[in-house]
C-alpha positions as CSV (number, residue, x, y, z in Angstrom):
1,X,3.8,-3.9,3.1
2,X,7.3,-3.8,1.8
3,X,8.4,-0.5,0.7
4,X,10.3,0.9,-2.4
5,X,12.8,3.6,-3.1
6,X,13.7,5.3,-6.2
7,X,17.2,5.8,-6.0
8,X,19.3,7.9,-9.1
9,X,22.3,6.3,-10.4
10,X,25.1,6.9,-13.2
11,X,25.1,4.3,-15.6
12,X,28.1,3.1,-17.6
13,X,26.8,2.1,-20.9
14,X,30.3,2.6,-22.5
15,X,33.6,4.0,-21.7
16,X,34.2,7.2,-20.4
17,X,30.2,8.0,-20.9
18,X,27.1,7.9,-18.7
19,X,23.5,8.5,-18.1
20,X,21.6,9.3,-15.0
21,X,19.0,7.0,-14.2
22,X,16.6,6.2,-11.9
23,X,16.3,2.7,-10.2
24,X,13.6,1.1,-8.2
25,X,14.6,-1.0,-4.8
26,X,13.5,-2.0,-1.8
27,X,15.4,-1.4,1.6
28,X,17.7,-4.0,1.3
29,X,18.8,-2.1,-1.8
30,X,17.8,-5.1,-4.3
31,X,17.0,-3.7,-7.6
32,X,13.2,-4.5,-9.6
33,X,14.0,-1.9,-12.3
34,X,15.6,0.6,-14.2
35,X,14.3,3.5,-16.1
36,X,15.4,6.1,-17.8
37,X,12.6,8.7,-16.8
38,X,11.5,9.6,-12.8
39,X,7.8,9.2,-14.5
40,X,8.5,5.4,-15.5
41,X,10.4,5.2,-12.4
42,X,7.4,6.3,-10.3
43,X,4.7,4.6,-12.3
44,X,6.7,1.3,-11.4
45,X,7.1,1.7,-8.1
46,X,3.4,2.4,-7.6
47,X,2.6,-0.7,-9.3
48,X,4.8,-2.3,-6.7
49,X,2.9,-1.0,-4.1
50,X,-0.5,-1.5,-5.3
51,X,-0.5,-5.4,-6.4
52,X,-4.0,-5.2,-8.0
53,X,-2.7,-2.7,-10.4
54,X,-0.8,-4.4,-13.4
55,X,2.5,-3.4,-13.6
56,X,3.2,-4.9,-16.8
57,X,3.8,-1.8,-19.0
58,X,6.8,-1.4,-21.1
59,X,10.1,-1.3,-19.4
60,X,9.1,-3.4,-16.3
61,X,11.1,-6.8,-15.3
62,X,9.1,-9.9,-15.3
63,X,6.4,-9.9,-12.4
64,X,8.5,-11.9,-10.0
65,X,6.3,-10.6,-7.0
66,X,3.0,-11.3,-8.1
67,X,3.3,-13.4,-10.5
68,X,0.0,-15.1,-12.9
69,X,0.2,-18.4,-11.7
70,X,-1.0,-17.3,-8.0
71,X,-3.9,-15.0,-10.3
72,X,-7.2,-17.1,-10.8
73,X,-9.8,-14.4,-12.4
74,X,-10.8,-11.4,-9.9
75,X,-9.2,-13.6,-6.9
76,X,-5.7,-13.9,-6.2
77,X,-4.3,-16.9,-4.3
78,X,-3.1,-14.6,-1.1
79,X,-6.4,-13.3,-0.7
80,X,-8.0,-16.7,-0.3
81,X,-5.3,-17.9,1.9
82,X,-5.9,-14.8,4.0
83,X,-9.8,-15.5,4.0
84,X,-9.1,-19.0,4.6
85,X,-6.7,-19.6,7.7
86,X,-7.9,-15.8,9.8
87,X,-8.8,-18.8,12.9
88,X,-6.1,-21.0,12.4
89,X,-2.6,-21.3,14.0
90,X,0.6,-23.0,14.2
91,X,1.4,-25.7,11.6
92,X,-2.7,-25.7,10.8
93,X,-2.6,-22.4,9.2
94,X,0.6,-23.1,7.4
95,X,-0.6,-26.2,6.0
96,X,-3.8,-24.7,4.8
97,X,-2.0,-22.0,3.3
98,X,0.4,-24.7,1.2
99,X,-2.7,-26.8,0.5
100,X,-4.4,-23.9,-1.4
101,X,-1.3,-22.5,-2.8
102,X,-0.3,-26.1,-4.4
103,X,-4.0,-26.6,-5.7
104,X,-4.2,-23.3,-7.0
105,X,-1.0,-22.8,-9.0
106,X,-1.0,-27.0,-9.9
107,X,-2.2,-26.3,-13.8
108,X,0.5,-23.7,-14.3
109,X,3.6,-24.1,-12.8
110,X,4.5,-27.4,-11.6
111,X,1.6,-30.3,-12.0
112,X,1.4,-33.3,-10.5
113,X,4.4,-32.5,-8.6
114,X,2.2,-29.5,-6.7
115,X,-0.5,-32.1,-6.1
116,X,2.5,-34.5,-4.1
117,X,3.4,-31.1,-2.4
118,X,-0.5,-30.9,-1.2
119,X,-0.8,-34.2,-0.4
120,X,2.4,-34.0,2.0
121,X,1.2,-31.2,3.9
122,X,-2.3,-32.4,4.0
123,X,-1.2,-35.8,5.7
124,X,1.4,-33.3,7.7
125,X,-2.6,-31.6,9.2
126,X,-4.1,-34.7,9.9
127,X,-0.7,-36.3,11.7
128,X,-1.2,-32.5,14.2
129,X,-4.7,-32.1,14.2
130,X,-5.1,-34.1,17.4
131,X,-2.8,-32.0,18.8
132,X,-4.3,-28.0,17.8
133,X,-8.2,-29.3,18.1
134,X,-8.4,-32.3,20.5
135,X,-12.0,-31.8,20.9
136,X,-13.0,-31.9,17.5
């Protein structure tokens, strides 16, 4: 799980004046948001942490983490990748995990070019799956 730090900063909105305020960033210091109350700040970076909890209240960037496309009702796209590769390895799991990925976002992101995407890794599975499963 990645971890976020709310970190307080001066900002500059004009010359010769600033604010304090409080910004939310992982440990490689990149920046998801900035707020001008620790509350906001802390009610983000929750929402960060917990990615079944919406964190699309006012103030908060655009939900480049989780974002809808990978949300299909009650089940997001992760969690049936997880589900679905738990005995696979090597270039198997991977190209599972693309498979359902492509399918699953296909309608709202990139269309038929998703579907090429899926077809490429699914003839990538049966080219190696000789070589993971030679018995089956």
């Amino acid at each position: 799980m990645k971890k976020y730090f709310i970190q307080t900063r001066a900002d500059w909105p004009a010359f010769g004046m600033f604010k304090m305020v409080y910004c939310v960033e992982d440990k490689r210091e990149k920046e998801y948001g900035r707020f001008d109350t620790l509350e906001e700040a802390q009610n983000f970076k929750k929402s960060l942490e917990n990615p079944k909890q919406s964190n699309n209240f006012e103030g908060s960037m655009k939900d480049n983490i989780n974002p809808s496309h990978y949300k299909q009702g009650k089940v997001e796209c992760i969690d049936a990748i997880e589900a679905a590769t738990i005995n696979k390895t090597g270039i198997i799991a991977s190209s599972t995990g693309n498979i359902m990925k492509y399918i699953w976002r296909c309608e709202d992101k990139n269309g038929k070019e998703d579907l090429i995407k899926c077809k490429w890794y699914l003839e990538l599975m049966i080219e190696k799956w000789d070589e993971y499963y030679p018995n089956k």
